[in-house]
N, C-alpha and C positions, 0 to 999 in steps of 0.2 A: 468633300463636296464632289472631287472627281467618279469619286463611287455613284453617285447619284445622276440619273441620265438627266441631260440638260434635254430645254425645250424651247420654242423662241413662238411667238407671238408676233404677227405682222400685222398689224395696227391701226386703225382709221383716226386721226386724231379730230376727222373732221373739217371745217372751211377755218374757223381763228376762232368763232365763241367757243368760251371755255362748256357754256351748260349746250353745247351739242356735241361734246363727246355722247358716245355713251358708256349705260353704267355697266357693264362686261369689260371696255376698254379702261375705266378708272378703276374697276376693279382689279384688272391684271398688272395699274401700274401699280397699285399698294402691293402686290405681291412679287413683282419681279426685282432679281438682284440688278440686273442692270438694263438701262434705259438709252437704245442705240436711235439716236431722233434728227428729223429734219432739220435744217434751218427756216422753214416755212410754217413750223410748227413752235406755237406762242410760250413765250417762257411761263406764263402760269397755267397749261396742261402738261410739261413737263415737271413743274413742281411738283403736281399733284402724285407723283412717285414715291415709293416707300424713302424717307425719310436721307437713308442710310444709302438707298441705293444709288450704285454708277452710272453717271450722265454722260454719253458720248454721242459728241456733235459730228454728224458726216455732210451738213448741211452743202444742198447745191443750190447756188441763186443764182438768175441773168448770165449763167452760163459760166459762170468762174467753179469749177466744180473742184470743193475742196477736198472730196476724200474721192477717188473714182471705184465707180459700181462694180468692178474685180475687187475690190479692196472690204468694203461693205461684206462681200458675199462672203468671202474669208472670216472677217471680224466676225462675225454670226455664227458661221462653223467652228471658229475657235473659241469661242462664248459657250456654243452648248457642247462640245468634247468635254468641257472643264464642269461639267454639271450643272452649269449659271442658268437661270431662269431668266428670259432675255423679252421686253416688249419693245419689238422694231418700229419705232411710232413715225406714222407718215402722213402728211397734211393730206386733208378730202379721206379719200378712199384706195387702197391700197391696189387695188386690183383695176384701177384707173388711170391711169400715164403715173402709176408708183411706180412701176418696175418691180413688181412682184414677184415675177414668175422668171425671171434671174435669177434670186433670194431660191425661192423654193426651187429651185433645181440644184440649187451648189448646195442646200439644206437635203432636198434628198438624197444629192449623189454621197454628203458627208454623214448619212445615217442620222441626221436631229431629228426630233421630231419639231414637228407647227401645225400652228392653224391658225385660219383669217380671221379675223376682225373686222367686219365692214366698218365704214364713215362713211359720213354724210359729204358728200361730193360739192365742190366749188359749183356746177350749175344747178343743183337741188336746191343751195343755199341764197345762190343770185336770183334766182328765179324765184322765189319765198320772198325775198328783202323788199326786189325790185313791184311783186306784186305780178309776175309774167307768166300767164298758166302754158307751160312747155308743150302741152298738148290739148286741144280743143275739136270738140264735138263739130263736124262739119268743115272745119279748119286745116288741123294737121295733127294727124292722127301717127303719126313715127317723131322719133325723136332720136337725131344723133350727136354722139359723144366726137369730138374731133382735134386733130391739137393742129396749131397754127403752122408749124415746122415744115408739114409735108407740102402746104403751101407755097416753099421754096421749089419745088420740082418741077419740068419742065409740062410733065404730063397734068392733069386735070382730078384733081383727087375724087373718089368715090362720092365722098360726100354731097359734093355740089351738084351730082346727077342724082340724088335722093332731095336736094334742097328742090329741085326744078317739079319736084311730085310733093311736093306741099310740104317736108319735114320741117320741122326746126330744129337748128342745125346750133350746139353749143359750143365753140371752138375756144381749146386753152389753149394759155401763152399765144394767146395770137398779138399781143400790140405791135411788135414790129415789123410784124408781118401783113399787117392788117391791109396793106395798099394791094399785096399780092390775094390776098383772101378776096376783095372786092374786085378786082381784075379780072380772076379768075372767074367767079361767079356768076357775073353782068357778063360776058364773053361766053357763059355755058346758057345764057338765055334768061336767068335770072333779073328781074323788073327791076331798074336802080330805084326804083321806089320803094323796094321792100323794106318792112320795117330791122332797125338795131337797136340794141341795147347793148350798154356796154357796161360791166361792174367791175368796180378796184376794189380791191380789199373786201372780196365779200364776205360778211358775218362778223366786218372787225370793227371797232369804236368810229374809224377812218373811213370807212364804208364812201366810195362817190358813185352816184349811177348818172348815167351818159346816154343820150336819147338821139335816134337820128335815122337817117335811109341810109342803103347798101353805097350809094353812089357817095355818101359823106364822108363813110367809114375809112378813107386812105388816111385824112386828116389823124387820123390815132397813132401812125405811124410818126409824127412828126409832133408830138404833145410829149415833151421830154420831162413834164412835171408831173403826169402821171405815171410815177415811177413802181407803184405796188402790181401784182402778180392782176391779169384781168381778164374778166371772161366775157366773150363776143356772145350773141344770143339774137343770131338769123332767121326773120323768118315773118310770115304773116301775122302768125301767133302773138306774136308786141305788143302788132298793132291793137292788140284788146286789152293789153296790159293799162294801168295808171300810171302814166311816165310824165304827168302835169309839174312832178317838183324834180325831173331829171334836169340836170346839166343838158345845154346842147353839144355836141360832139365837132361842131364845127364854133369857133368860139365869137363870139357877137363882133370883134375886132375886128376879125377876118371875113366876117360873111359881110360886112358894111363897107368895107374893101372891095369883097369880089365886086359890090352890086355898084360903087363909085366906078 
């Protein structure tokens, strides 16, 4: 096998239904020896694997990161030295806050070869479920990709001076950050009126969508029961979404609280 050049596959596994892989990415799991996969990605799209082949979990959740991304890049180069046929399967889209382009740099500087595999991305898929067209004619016409984290920074992240020109703005992992997401935005000029949506587990059996304005959204910060991975979806644009059967984001308990 070492005679034979290895090769690695970086992978879209998709949002969690299993039929929004696609059939390129289920293709290359029936062919590859071994199967290097998230923890965010569903046990039955990892099955879907040739039979026989190796299952290695590097999975990182909520910030307990069990294998770190030196260690990944490694495992992958030493996977294709040995001639192994390798599909590196990563929830949503790989070239999305996957961390890609780590992989493929310690892949080129180790001589493998690869190529990408797109997926279907956590806010293609929220935005599908929830019924929320990301971009509308007259509306808002950009759409940005954004992750909650940078949110911690003192400065005013890019995003929110593109939110203030009509985008709609998808932010991941933002739930515990969400108070800062909304601080920030409502403080760059942004209407506390603007419309939210909020999706847990998008594309999963579990699926909850969460409806509300920007000035509501700190409340997600402090909702410790919605614990699945969630995507924020800022913007005017909502507001034409169907969100008649969403959850409110502020919960009926507390909002009959604030108003006593």
């Amino acid at each position: 096998m070492a005679d034979e050049p290895g090769f690695v596959w970086l992978a879209g596994a998709g949002p969690g239904a299993e039929d929004l892989l696609t059939l390129r990415a289920q293709r290359l799991l029936q062919e590859a020896d071994v199967i290097v996969h998230d923890a965010l990605v569903p046990a039955g799209v990892v099955s879907m694997g040739r039979r026989d082949a190796e299952r290695i979990s590097v999975g990182k959740r909520k910030g307990a990161h069990s294998v770190a991304q030196t260690e990944i890049c490694d495992l992958l180069v030493e996977l294709g030295t040995k001639g192994l046929k390798v599909v590196r399967l990563k929830a949503g889209d790989p070239m999305i806050f996957g961390r890609a382009a780590e992989e493929m740099e310690a892949l080129r500087a180790g001589g493998i070869g690869f190529e990408i595999v797109p997926g279907v991305t956590a806010a293609f898929a929220a935005a599908a479920s929830a019924q929320i067209p990301l971009t509308l004619r007259g509306v808002a016409s950009n759409l940005v990709f954004a992750t909650g984290h940078n949110a911690k920074s003192e400065t005013l992240p890019d995003w929110a001076g593109l939110a203030l020109k009509g985008a709609t703005v998808a932010v991941y992992m933002g739930r515990t950050v969400a108070a800062a997401v909304a601080d920030k935005m409502i403080g760059a000029g942004l209407k506390p009126q603007t419309p939210v949506a909020v999706v847990e587990n998008a594309a999963h059996a579990d699926e909850r969508l969460f409806a509300g304005t920007l000035s509501e959204l700190a409340v997600l910060s402090n909702r410790a029961e919605i614990e699945g991975p969630v995507l924020i979806v800022i913007g005017e644009a909502v507001g034409h979404a169907a969100l008649h059967k969403a959850e409110t984001l502020v919960p009926l308990d507390v909002a009959r609280a604030a108003v006593a």
